[in-house]
N, C-alpha and C positions, 0 to 999 in steps of 0.2 A: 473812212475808217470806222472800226466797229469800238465802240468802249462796253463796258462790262459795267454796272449796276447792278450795288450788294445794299437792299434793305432789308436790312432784319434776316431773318432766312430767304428773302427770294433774291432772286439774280436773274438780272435784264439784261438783254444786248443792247445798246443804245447808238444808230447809227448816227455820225456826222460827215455832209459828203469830204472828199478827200479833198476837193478846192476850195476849204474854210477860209484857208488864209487867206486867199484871191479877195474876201469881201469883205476882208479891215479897212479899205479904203471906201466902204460905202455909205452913204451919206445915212441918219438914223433916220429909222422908221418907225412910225409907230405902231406897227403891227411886230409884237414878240418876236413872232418866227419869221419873218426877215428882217436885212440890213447886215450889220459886221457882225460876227461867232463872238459874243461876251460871257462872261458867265451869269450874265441872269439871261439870255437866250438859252445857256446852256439849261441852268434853273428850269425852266419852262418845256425844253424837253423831256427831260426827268422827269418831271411834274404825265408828262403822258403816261408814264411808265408805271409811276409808283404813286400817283392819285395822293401829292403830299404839294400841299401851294409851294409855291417859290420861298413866299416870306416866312415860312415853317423850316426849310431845307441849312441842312449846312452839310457842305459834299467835301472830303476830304482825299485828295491825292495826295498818293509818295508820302501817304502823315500828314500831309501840311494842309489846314481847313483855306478853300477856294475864300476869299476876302473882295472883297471891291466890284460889284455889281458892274459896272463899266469897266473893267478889267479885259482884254482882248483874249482869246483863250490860244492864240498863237504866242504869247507870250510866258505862258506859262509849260509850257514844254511837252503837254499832252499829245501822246502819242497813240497808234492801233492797239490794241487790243489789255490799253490800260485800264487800268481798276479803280472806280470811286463808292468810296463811299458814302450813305446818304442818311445823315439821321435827323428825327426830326418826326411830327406826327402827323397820320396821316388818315383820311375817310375808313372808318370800319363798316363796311356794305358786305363784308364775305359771306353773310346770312343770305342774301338777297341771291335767288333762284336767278334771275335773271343776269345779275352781275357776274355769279359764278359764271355761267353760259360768258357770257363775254373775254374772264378772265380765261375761261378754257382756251377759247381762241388764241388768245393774246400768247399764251404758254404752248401754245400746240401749236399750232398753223404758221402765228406769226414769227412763234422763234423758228421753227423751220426754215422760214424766208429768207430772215435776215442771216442763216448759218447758209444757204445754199447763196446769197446776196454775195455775203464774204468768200466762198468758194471759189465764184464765177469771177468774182474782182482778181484774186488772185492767181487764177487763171490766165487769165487777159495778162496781167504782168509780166509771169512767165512769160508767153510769146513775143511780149513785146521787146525782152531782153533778147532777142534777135540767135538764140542759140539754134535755133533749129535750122534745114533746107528751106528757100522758098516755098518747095512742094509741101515738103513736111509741115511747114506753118501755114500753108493755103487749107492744104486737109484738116488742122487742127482746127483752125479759124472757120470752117463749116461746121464742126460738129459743135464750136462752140456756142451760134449762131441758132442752132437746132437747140440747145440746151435754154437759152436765153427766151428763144419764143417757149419754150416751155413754163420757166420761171412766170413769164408776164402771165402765162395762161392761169397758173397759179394763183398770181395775184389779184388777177380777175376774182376767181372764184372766191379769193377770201371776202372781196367786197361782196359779192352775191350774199357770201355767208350772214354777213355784220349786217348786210342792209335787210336779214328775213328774221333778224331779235326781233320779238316783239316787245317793246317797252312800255306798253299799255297795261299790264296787269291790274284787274281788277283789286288785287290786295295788295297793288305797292303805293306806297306812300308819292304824294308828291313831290318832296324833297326827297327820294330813294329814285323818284324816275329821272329827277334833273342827272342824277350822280350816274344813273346810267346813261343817259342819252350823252354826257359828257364822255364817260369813257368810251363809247362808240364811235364818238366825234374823234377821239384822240389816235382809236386804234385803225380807222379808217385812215386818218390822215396818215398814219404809218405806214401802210400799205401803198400809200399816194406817192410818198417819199422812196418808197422801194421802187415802183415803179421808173421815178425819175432817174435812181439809180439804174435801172434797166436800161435807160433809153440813153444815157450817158456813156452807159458798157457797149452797148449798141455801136455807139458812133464811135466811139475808141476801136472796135471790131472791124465797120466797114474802112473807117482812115488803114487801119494795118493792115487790110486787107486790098485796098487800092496803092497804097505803096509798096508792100510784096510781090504786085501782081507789074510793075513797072519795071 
């Protein structure tokens, strides 16, 4: 599912895969970004997005501020294409030649992704509610397929893009290069995560595509 991320005046797509709740039963880890969907993993994504720590954030759905860090976010009722808010303060780098280049992406390429991401998911849905002909959903399920390698092709080249930043600037500050190399870390792993969505749509694609064809 896609959530929506309102700081201040900007506004993020924030994806979470659609099998969140499959990983409530998963033992914790200590790496942030896996184990169960809580809201300080949720924190932490966010944190990609909007360059504000976790321990700075307080994110407010439906009105009500998200509470209890170990909180399961299947529990709280968050659905596609809900809206949080996130206040709270956050790295001022928007000076920084460099950072802007990356935000450019982040707002250009990458919301691109994540809107054609959502497109292609809901895509896939439609057919899978079985209203069409076999034929008719065999044909769809090809050009979907065609669409899909495209997307990946996409996401390829955003990495190409992210990985030719240079963050060496001779007049950037050393605490200004961490802050970028960080954001690159983050918006990369974005792009990593679309990916995985791709290859998810993918296999959802060829399963309905081998039981249509039986």
């Amino acid at each position: 599912m896609i959530l929506q991320v309102v700081c201040g005046p900007d506004r993020h797509d924030l994806y979470i895969p659609d099998d969140y709740e499959s990983q409530d039963d998963a033992a914790s880890c200590a790496n942030e970004n896996e184990g169960p969907w809580t809201v300080l993993r949720l924190k932490h994504e966010v944190e990609k997005v909007t360059q504000m720590a976790p321990a700075s954030q307080r994110i407010i759905h439906r009105g009500k501020t998200l509470l209890g860090d170990n909180v399961l976010l299947s529990a709280l009722k968050i659905r596609n294409g809900d809206k949080l808010m996130v206040l709270g303060k956050r790295v001022e780098a928007d000076t920084d030649e460099t950072y802007k280049k990356l935000v450019g992406v982040e707002r250009g390429t990458i919301a691109s992704l994540h809107q054609k991401a959502h497109e292609l998911m809901e895509e896939l849905r439609g057919l899978e509610g079985g209203y069409l002909t076999s034929e008719q959903t065999q044909e769809s399920l090809n050009k979907l397929g065609k669409r899909l390698r495209l997307f990946s092709e996409e996401c390829m080249r955003a990495l190409m893009t992210l990985d030719a930043v240079d963050l060496t600037g001779v007049d950037t500050s050393e605490t200004q290069r961490n802050i970028n190399r960080e954001k690159r870390k983050t918006l990369v792993q974005t792009v990593q995560e679309l990916l995985r969505h791709h290859d998810a749509l993918e296999d959802r694609r060829v399963q309905l595509s081998t039981e249509r064809s039986t």
